[in-house]
N, C-alpha and C positions, 0 to 999 in steps of 0.2 A: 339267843339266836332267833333271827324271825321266820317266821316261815317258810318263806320263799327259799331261803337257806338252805332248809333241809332238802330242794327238790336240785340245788347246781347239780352234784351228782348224777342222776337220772339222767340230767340234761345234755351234761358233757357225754354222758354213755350213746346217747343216743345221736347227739352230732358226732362220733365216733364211728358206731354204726353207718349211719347215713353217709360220711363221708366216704366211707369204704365201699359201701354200694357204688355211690358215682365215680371214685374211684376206677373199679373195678367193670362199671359197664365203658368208660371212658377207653381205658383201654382195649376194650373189646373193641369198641368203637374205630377207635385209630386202628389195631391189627386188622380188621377185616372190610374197612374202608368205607362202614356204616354209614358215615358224615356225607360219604359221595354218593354212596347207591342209594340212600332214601334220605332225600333231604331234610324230611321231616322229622327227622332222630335227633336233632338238635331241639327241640321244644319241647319233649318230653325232661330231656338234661338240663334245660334252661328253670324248669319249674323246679325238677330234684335240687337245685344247684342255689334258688333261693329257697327253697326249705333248709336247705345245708348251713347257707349263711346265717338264717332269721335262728336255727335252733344253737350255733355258738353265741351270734348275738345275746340274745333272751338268755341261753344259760351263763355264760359272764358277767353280762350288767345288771341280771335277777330284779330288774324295777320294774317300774309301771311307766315312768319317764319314756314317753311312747317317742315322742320330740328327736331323743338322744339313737333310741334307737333307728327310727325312720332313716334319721342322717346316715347314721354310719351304716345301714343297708343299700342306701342311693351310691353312697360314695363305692360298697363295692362293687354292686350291679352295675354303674357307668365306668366303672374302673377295668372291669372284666371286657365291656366292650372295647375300649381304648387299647385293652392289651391284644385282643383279637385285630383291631384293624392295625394295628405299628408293627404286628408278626405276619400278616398277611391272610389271617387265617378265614375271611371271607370266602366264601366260593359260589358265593348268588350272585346273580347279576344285578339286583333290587337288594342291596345292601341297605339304604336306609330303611326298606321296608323290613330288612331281616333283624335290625337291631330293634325297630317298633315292637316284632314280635318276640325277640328274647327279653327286652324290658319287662311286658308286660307277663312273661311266664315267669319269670324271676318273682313279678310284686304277686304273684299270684298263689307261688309256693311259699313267699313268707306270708301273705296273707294266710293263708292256713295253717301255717305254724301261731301266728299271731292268735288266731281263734282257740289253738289248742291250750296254749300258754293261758289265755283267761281262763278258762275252765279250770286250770293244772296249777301253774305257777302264779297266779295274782287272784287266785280265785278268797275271798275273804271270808 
C-alpha cells in the first residue's frame, strides 16, 4: 500500500466535513437572502467551495499528477459558473466582473488545499 493510501480516508473525512459546512451555510444563505443583502457573501463561498472541490479531488486521485488534477478542478469551477448563468443565478449588474472574481476565489481555496496536500498527502 503506498503512502498516500493510507491518508484517502482523512481526506474523504474531511471533504465530508467541508462539504456540510458549505452545505449548511448555503442554505443559511438562501433562507435568509444573504446572497442579496451582502453581496459579498458569495466570495467567501466561492473560496470554501474550491477547497471543497480540490479536497475530493486530491483525496480521489491521491497522485502528484498536478496536470490531471488542475483539469478536472477548471472544468468544475467554469462548470459551476455556466450552471449559475443557464439558472439565472447572477444578480450583479458586472456579471463578468463577478465570475473573474469567483474564479479566482475558487483557485485560491484550492490553491490552499494544494499547499496542504504537499505537506500531508505527497509529502516523501
Amino acid at each position: 500500500m503506498v503512502k498516500s493510501e493510507n491518508m484517502r480516508l482523512p481526506w474523504l473525512l474531511a471533504a465530508l466535513i467541508l462539504s456540510a459546512l458549505l452545505a449548511t451555510l448555503h442554505w443559511w444563505a438562501l433562507s435568509d437572502f444573504l446572497y442579496w443583502h451582502y453581496m459579498w457573501f458569495d466570495i467567501p463561498m466561492h473560496y470554501l467551495g474550491g477547497a471543497v472541490s480540490a479536497v475530493f479531488v486530491f483525496g480521489f486521485l491521491l497522485h502528484k499528477r498536478v496536470y490531471v488534477s488542475v483539469a478536472l478542478l477548471v472544468l468544475i469551477f467554469i462548470g459551476w459558473e455556466v450552471f449559475e448563468f443557464v439558472f439565472g443565478l447572477p444578480v450583479e449588474a458586472n456579471y463578468p466582473l463577478d465570475t473573474a472574481i469567483d474564479l479566482v476565489m475558487d483557485t485560491l481555496g484550492a490553491l490552499t488545499v494544494y499547499a496542504v496536500a504537499r505537506k500531508t498527502l505527497w509529502r516523501a
